[in-house]
C-alpha positions in Angstrom: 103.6 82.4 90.3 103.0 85.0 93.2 99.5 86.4 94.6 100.6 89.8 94.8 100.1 91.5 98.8 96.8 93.2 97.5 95.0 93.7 93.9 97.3 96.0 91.8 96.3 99.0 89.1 99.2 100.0 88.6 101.4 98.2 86.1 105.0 99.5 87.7 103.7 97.3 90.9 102.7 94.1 88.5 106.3 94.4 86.6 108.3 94.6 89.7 106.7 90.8 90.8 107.1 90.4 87.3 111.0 90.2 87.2 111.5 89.6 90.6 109.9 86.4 89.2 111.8 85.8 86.3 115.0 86.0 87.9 114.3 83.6 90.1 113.7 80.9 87.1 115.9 82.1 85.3 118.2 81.3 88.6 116.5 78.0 88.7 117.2 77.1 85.4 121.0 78.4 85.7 121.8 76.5 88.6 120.5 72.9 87.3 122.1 73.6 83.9 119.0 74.0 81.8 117.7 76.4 79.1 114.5 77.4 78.2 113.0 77.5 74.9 109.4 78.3 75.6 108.1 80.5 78.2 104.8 80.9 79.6 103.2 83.7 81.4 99.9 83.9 83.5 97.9 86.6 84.5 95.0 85.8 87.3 92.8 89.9 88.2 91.1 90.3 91.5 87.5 88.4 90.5 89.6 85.1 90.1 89.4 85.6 86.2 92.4 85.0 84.1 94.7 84.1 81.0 97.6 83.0 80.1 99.6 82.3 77.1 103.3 81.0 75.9 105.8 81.8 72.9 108.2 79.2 71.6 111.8 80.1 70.5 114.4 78.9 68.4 117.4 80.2 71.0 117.2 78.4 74.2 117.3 80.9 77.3 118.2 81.5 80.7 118.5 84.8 81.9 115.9 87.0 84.0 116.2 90.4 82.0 115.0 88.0 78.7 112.6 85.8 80.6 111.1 89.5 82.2 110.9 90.9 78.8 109.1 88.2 77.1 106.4 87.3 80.1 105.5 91.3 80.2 105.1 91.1 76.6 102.5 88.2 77.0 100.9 89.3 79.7 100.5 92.4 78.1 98.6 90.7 75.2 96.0 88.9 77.2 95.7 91.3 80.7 92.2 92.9 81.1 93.0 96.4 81.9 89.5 96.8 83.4 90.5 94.7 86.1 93.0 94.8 88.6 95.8 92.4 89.3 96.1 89.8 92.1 98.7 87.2 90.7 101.4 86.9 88.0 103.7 83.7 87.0 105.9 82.2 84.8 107.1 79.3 83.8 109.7 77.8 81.6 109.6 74.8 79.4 110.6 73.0 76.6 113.9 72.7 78.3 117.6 71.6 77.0 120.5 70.8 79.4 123.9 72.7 78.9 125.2 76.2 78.6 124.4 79.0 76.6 126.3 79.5 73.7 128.3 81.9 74.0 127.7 85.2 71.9 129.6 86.9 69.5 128.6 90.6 71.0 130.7 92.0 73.6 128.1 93.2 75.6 126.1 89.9 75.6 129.3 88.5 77.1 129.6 90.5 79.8 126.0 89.9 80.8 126.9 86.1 80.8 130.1 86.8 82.6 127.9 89.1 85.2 125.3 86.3 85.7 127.9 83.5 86.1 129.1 86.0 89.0 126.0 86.1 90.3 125.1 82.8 90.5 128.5 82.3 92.4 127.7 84.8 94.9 124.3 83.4 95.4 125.3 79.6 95.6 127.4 80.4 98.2 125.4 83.0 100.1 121.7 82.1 99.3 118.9 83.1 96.9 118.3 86.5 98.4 121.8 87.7 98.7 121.5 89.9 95.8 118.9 92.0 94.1 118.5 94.2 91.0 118.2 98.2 92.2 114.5 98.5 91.0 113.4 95.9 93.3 115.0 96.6 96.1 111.3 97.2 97.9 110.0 94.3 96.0 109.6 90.8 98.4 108.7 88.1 97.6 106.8 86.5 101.0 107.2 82.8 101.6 104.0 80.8 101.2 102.5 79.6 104.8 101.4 76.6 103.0 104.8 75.0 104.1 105.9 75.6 100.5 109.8 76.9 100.2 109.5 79.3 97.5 113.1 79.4 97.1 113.7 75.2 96.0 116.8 75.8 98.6 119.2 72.6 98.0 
């Protein structure tokens, strides 16, 4: 999860945490070998109310574009649009060791060859060595409870 910098209306603001979010699970997940089968997303607005809710799936994941996708979807379902935001999180569960199988679609392979490329360049060069265009104004501040939000090895 991430308290956003200040209570958020808009909902381009809330998807950019969003995904900057998921990709970091999804990272997470890549990098100790593990896919998801359910996912969870959280919503918490500016009077400390909030809600959350999860979806189970038969297709084990681990990529950030998917895990984005689903948690907006869910969030989506239970945000109060009265209200503004303050935090959003995910959370992945229900999880299986090995790799994803591999798809029968061409482009679905070269997302899983792209990612795998990814995670190279970011096991070698750290967590924030690469971004996706839309969030290139997007940070993620580290906690000052002591808490390393990166889970650096």
């Amino acid at each position: 999860s991430y308290t956003l910098p200040k209570d958020a209306w808009s909902e381009t603001i809330m998807k950019r945490y969003l995904l900057r979010i998921a990709d970091k699970v999804a990272w997470r997940l890549r990098r100790d070998g593990l896919l998801a089968r359910r996912i969870s997303a959280y919503v918490r607005h500016g009077d400390f109310s909030g809600a959350g809710q999860q979806r189970k799936f038969s297709e084990a994941i681990s990529d950030g574009l998917t895990i984005y996708k689903i948690a907006w979807k869910l969030i989506q379902e239970k945000r109060d649009i009265d209200k503004p935001v303050r935090l959003v999180g995910i959370s992945a569960s229900d999880l299986r060791t090995g790799a994803q199988q591999p798809s029968i679609f061409k482009k679905d392979r070269n997302m899983q060859s792209t990612l795998f490329a990814l995670d190279k360049v970011q096991t070698r060069y750290g967590s924030n060595s690469w971004t996706r265009a839309s969030l290139i104004k997007t940070k993620l501040k580290a906690r000052s409870s002591g808490f390393h939000f990166d889970h650096e090895v």
